[in-house]
C-alpha positions as CSV (number, residue, x, y, z in Angstrom):
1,X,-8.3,25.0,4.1
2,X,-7.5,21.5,5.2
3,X,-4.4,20.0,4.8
4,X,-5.9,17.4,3.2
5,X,-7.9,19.7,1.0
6,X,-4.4,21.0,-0.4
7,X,-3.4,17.6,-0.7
8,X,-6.4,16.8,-2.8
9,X,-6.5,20.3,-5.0
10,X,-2.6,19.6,-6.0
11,X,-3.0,15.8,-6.6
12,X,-6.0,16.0,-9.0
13,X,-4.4,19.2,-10.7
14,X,-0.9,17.0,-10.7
15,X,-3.0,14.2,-12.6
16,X,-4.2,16.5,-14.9
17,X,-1.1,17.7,-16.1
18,X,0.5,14.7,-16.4
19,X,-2.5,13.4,-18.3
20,X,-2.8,16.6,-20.8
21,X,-1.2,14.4,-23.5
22,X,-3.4,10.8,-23.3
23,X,-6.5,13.1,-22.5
24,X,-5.7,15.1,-25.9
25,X,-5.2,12.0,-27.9
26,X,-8.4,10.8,-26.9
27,X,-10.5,14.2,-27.7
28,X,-8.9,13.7,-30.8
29,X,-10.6,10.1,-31.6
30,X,-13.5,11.2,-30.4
31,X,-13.9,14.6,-32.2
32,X,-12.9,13.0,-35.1
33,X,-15.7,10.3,-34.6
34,X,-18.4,13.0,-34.0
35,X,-17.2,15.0,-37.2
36,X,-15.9,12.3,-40.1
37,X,-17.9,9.1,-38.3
38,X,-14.4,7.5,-38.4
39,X,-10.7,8.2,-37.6
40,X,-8.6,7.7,-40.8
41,X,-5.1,6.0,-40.3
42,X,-2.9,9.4,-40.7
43,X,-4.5,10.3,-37.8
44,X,-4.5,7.9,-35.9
45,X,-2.6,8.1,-32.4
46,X,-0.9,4.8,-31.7
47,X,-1.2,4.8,-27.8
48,X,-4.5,5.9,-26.9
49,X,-4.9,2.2,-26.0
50,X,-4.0,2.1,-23.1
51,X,-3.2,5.3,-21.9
52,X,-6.1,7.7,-22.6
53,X,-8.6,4.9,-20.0
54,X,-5.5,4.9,-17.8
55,X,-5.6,8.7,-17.6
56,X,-9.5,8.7,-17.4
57,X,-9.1,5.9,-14.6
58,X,-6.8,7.7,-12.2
59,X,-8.6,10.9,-13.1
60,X,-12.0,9.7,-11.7
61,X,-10.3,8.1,-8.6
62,X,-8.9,11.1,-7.8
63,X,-11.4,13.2,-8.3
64,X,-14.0,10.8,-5.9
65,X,-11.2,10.4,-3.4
66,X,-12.9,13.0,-0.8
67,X,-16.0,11.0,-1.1
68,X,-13.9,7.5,-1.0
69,X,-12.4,9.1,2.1
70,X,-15.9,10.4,4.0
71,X,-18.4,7.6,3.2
72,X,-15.7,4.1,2.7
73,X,-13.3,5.3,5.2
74,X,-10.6,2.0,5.7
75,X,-11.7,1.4,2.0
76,X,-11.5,4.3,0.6
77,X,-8.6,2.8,-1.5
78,X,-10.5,-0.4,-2.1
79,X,-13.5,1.6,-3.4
80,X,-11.4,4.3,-5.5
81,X,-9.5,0.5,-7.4
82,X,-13.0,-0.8,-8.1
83,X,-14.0,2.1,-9.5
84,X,-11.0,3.0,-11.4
85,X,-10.8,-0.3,-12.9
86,X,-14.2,0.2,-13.8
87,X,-13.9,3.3,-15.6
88,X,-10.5,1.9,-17.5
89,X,-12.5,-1.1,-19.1
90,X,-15.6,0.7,-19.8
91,X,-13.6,3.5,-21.8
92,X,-11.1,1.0,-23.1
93,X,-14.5,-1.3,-24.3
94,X,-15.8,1.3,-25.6
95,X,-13.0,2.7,-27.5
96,X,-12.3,-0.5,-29.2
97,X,-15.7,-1.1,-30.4
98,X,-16.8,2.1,-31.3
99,X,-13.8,4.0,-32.7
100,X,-13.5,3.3,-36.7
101,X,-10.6,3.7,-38.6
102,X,-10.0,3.7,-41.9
103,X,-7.2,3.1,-44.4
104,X,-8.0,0.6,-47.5
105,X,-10.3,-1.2,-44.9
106,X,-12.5,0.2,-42.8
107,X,-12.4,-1.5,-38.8
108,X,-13.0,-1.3,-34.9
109,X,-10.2,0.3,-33.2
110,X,-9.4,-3.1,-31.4
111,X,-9.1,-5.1,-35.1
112,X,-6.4,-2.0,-36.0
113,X,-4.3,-2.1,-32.2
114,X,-3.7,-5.7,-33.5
115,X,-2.6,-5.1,-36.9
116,X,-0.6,-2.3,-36.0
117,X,1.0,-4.6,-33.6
118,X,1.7,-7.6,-35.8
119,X,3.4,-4.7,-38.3
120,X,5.6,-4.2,-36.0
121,X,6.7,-7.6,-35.1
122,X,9.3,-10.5,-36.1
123,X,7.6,-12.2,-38.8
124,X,9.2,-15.5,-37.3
125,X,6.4,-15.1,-34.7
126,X,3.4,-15.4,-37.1
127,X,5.2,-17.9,-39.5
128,X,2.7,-20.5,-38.7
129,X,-0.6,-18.2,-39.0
130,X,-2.5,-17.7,-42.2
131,X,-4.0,-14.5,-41.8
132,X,-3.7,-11.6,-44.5
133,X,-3.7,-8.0,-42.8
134,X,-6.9,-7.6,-44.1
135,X,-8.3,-10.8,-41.9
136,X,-6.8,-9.3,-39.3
137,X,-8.0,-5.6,-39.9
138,X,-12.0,-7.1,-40.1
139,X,-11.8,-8.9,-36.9
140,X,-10.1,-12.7,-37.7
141,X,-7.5,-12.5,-34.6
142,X,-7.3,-13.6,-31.3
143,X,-8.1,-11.2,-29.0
144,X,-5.6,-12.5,-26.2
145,X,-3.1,-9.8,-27.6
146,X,-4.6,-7.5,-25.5
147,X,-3.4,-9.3,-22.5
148,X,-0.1,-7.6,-22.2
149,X,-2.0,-4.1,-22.3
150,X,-4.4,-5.1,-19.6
151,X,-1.8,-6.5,-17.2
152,X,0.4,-3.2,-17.9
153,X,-3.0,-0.6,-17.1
154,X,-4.1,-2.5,-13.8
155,X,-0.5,-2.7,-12.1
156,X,-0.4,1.2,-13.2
157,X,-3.4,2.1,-12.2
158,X,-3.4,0.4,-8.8
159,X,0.5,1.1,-7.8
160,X,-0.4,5.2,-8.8
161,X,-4.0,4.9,-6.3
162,X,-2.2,3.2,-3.8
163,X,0.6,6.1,-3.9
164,X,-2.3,8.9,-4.0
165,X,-4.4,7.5,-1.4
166,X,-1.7,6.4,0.7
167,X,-0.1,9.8,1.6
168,X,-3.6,11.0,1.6
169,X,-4.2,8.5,4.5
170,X,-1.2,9.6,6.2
171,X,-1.8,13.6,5.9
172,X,-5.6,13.0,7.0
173,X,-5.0,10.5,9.8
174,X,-1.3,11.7,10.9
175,X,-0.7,7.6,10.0
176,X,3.0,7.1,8.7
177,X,3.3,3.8,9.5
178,X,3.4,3.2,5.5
179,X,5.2,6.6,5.0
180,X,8.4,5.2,3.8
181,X,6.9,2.1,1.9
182,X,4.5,4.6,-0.1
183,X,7.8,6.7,-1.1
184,X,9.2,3.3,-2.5
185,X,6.9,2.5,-4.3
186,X,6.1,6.2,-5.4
187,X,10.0,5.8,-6.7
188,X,9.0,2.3,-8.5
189,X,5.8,3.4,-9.9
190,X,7.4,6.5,-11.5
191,X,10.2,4.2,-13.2
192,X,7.9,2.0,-14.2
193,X,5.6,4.6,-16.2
194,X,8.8,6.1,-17.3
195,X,9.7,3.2,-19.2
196,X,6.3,2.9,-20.2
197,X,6.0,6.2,-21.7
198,X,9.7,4.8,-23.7
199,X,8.1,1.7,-25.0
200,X,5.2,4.6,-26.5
201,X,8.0,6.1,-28.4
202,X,10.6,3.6,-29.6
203,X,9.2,0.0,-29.2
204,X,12.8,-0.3,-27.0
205,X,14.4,-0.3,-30.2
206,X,13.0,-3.4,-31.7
207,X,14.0,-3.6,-35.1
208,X,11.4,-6.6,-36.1
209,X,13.9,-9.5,-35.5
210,X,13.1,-12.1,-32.8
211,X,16.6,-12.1,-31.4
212,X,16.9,-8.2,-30.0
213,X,19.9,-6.1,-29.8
214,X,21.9,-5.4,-26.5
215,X,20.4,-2.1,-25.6
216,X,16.8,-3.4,-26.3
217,X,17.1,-6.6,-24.2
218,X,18.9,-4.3,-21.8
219,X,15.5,-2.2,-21.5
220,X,13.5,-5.5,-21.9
221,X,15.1,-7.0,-18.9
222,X,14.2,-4.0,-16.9
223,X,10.7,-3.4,-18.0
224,X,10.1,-6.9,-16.5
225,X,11.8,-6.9,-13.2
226,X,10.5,-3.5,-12.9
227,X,7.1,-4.4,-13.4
228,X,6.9,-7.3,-11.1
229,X,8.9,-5.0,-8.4
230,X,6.5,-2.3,-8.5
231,X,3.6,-5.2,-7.8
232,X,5.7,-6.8,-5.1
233,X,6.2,-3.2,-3.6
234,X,2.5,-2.4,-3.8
235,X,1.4,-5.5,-2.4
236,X,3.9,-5.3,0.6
237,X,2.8,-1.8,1.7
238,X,-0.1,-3.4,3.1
239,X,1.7,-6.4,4.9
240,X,3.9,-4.5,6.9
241,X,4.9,-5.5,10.5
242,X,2.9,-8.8,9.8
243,X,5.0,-12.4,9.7
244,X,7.8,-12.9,8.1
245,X,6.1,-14.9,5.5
246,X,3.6,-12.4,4.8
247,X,5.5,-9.7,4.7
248,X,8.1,-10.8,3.0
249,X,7.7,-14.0,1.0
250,X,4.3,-13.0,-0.3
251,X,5.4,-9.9,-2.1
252,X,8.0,-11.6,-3.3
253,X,5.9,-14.1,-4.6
254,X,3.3,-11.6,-6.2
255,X,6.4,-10.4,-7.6
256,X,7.6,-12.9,-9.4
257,X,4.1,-13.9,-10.5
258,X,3.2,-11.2,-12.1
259,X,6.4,-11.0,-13.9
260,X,5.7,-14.6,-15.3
261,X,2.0,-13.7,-16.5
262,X,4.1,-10.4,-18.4
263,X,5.9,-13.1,-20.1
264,X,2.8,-15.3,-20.9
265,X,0.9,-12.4,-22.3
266,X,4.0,-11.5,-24.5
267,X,4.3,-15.3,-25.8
268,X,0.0,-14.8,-26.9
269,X,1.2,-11.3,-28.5
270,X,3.8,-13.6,-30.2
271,X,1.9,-16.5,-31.4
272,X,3.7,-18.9,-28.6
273,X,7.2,-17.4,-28.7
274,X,9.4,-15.1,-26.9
275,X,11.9,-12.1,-27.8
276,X,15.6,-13.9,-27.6
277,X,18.4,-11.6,-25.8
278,X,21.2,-13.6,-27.8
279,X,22.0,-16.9,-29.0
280,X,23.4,-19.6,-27.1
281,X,22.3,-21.7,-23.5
282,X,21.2,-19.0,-21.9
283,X,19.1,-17.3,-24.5
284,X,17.8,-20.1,-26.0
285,X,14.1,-21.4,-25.1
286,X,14.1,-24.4,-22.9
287,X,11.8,-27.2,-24.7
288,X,8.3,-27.4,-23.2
289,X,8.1,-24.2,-21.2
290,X,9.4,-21.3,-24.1
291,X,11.2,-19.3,-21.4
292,X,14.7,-19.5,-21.6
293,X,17.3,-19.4,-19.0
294,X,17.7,-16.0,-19.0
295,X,13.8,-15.2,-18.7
296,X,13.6,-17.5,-15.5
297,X,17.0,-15.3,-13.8
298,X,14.7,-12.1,-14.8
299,X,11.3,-13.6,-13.1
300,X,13.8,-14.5,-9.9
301,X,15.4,-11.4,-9.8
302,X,12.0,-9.2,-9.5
303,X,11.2,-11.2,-6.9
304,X,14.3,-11.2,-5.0
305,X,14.7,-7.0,-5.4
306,X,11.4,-7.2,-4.0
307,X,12.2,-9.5,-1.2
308,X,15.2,-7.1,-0.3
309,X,12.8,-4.1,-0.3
310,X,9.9,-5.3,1.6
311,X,12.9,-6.8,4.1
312,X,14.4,-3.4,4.8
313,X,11.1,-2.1,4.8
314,X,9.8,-4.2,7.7
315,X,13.4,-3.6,9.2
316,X,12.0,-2.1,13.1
317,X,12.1,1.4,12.9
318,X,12.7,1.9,16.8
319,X,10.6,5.1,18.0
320,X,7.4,5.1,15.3
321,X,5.2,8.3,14.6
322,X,1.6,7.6,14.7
């Protein structure tokens, strides 16, 4: 057996395992669907949006990365994102219109995500809407909500391929040219879905108030930089050795991009606002823009720990395998 066949067999039996829980919650809905025609609100599992098409995503791109590899070759990674992506909006699609759920009103899985997400929020962010929950729970919402959960699942799902099919790359093609960038961002991806998988479970601590304790901005703060940091990363594992300004100040860029479109898909979530980590100057939103301050050091600093990475990354390495 191949070295890369034993990279293969434990990578798609890793995925597994680390999907068992998202891949359960989803044969939940779906027996549930096939038995009752619906999925009644005490059974309901919060996260299967996004995380079960997440799972499903990766799954599929793992399990098509020896055919990726044979027939795509240099874009086997390019094929396997397409793909992946693929699968995570078909299954999340179809999810949203064709699970039911039922509590006093009977809607699509998408109309309950939203109201389970306005329940959950300051009510100083909706202060200006007129909808009832039960507008909201037969389909009167904006669906831009979603945005935050979107941006989350691709960055995922494209930093965890680029991980996978990166040291496959290297153990097929005796490549490490990208060895030590792929174990960075390994690290960041890792963080990143830890946090994730923290959010799942306590919401950071939010206790419905638009101005957030310590510990929850605390956790806030790092959920953003560590989202734009594991973009940055991604993108700069594929620039290395080029010019300094690709190699460098485009990841850093991308970084602190995508940290900015985080923060625009949280002020839809939030009806035009933003959480507030305190009161005063540097909390407070500056007037046309929403971000505050603070916000804007958060967006820089993603993209200056990114600029440090990729730096020491493209640092010359002297003697190179290859």
């Amino acid at each position: 057996m191949t070295k890369f066949r034993q990279y293969w067999m434990f990578a798609l039996a890793g995925t597994f395992i680390v999907s068992i829980y998202p891949l359960y919650m989803g044969f939940r809905v779906v027996y549930d669907m096939i038995t009752q025609g619906t999925v009644f609100q005490e059974d309901y599992p919060k996260y299967i949006i996004p995380y079960t098409p997440i799972s499903l995503a990766v799954i599929a791109a793992v399990i098509l990365m020896p055919v990726f590899f044979r027939y795509a070759k240099e874009a086997a990674l390019l094929s396997a994102s397409a793909v992946s992506l693929g699968v995570f909006f078909c299954s999340e699609l179809l999810l949203e219109s064709k699970v039911i759920v039922t509590s006093e009103v009977t809607s699509t899985l998408e109309s309950w995500q939203m109201y389970m997400c306005i329940a959950f929020l300051p009510s100083e962010a909706y202060g200006e809407r007129t909808q009832r929950a039960v507008d909201i729970l037969i389909g009167e919402y904006s669906p831009t909500f979603k945005l935050h959960f979107y941006f989350i699942s691709v960055v995922l799902i494209i930093s965890i391929l680029n991980c996978l099919y990166g040291f496959a790359q290297v153990i097929r093609d005796k490549r490490h040219t990208r060895l030590k960038a792929l174990i960075v961002q390994s690290v960041c991806s890792l963080l990143f879905l830890g946090l994730c998988i923290l959010a799942c479970f306590t919401a950071f601590f939010r206790n419905g108030e638009i101005i957030v304790s310590a510990v929850s901005a605390i956790l806030m703060s790092l959920f953003f930089v560590l989202f734009g940091v594991t973009a940055g990363v991604c993108a700069g594992s594929f620039l290395l050795g080029k010019k300094k300004g690709l190699s460098i100040v485009l990841p850093t860029i991308i970084s602190s991009l995508v940290t900015l479109l985080m923060y625009i898909a949280e002020m839809c979530l939030l009806s035009g606002r933003l959480y507030r980590f305190g009161v005063g100057f540097l909390f407070d939103g500056i007037p046309g823009i929403v971000l505050a301050p603070i916000d804007i050091f958060i967006i820089a600093m993603a993209g200056c720990i990114t600029a440090v990475i990729t730096h020491i990354l493209n640092k010359p390495q002297g003697k190179t395998q290859s």
